[in-house]
Every structure is written in C-alpha cells, then in structure tokens.
DODO-491195 format. One line per 4 residues: number of its first residue (from 1); their letters; for each residue x negated, y negated, z negated of N, C-alpha, C, CB. Coordinates in steps of 0.001 Angstrom, whole numbers, plus 500000, padded with zeros to 6 digits. Glycine has a CB too. Example, Ala and Ser with C-alpha at 12.3 -4.5 7.8 and 13.67 -1.06 7.14 Angstrom:
<recs>
1	as	486810:505690:492200:487700:504500:492200:486800:503300:492200:488692:504473:490954; 487150:502250:492920:486330:501060:492860:487100:499970:492130:485916:500598:494275
</recs>
This chain:
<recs>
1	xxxx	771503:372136:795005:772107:373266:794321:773050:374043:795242:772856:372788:793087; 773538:372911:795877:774481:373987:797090:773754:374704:798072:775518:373156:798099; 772711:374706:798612:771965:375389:799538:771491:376296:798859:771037:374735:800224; 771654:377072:797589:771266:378136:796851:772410:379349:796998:771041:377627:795369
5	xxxx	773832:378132:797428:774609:379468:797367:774810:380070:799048:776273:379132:796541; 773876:379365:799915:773451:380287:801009:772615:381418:801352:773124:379753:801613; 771148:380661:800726:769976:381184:800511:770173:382574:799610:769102:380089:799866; 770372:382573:798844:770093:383456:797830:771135:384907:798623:770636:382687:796054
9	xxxx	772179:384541:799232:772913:385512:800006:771856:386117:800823:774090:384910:800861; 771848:385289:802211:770868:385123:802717:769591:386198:802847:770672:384144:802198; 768263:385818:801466:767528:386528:801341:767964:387861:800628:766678:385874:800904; 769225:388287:800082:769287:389399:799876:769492:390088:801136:770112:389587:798970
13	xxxx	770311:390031:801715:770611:390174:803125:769164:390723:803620:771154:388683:803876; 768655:389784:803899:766816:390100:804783:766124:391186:803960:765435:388454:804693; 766127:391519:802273:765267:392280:801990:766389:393511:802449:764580:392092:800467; 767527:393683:802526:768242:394968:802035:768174:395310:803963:770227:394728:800906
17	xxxx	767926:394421:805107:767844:394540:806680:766180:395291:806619:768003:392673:807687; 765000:394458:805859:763918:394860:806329:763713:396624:805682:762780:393670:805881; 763838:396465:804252:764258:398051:803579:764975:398869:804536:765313:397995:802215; 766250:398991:805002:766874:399787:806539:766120:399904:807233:767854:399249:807429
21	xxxx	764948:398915:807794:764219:398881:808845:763083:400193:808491:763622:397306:809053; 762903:399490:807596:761994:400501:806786:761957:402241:806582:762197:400044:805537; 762923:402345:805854:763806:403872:805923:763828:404491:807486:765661:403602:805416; 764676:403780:808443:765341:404320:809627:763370:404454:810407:766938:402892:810549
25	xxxx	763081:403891:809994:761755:404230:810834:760794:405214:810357:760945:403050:810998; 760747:405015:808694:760156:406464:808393:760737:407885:808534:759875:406466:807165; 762084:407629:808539:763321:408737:809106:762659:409271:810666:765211:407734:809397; 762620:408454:811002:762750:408714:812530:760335:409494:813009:763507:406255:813564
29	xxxx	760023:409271:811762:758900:409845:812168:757872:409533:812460:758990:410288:812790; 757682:407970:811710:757280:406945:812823:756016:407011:812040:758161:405323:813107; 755704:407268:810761:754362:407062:809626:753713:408766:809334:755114:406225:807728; 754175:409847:810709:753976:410765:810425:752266:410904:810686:754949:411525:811021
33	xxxx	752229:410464:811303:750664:410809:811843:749705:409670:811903:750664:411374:813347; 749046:408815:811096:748680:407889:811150:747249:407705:811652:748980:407525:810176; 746112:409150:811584:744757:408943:811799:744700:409870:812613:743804:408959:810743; 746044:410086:813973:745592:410896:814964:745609:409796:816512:746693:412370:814972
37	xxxx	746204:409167:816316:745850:407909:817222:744058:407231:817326:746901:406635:816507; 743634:407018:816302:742470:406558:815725:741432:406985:816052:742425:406638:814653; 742117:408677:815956:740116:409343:815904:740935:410417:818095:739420:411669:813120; 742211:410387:818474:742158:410769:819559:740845:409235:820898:744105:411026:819791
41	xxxx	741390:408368:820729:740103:407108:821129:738350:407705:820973:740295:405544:819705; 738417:407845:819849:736955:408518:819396:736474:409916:820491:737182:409206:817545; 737661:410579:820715:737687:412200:821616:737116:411699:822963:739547:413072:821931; 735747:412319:823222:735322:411875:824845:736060:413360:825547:733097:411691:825211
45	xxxx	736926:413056:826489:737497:414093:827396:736653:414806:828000:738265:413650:828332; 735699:413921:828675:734943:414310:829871:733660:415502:829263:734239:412725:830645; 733052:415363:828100:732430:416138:827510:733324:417872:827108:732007:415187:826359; 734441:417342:827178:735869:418996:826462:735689:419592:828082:738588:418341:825849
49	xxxx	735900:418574:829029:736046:419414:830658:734912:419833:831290:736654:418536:831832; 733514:419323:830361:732200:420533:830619:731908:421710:830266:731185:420268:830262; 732832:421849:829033:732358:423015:828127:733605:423602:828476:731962:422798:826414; 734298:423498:829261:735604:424541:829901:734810:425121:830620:736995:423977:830800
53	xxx	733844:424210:832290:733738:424609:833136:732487:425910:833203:733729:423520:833791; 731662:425593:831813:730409:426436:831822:731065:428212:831676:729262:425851:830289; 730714:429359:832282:730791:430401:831665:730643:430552:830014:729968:431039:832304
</recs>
C-alpha cells in the first residue's frame, strides 16, 4: 500500500511529461507534413534532370 503513494505520483508525472512532449512537438511543427517524406523516396531525380535538359 505504501508503494502506491509513490507510483501513483509518479505516473501522473509521466503522463502530464509525455502530453508536454507531445504539445511542444506538435508546436514546434513536427506532424506538419507527414506524406511528403514518403512519396519524396518514391521521386526518381534523375528522370526530373532529363526533362530539364531536353529543349
């Protein structure tokens, strides 16, 4: 029963740290763009620097 009155501090603590974590990172911009990473991989370069070079 006594290790409840750590714990229970404790895990409030961790949800109210990971929530901050949470916030300060969507703040900061971080979930702005999620399917441009994804499909830039998919982008062949070398095919964009043929169709520059043609007239």
């Amino acid at each position: 029963m006594e290790s409840l009155y750590l714990l229970v501090p404790l895990s409030i603590a961790l949800v109210f740290g990971a929530l901050w974590v949470f916030f300060k990172a969507s703040d900061d911009g971080q979930f702005e763009d999620l399917e441009g990473p994804a499909l830039r991989i998919l982008h062949d370069a070398d095919a964009d620097l043929g169709k520059k070079n043609q007239p």
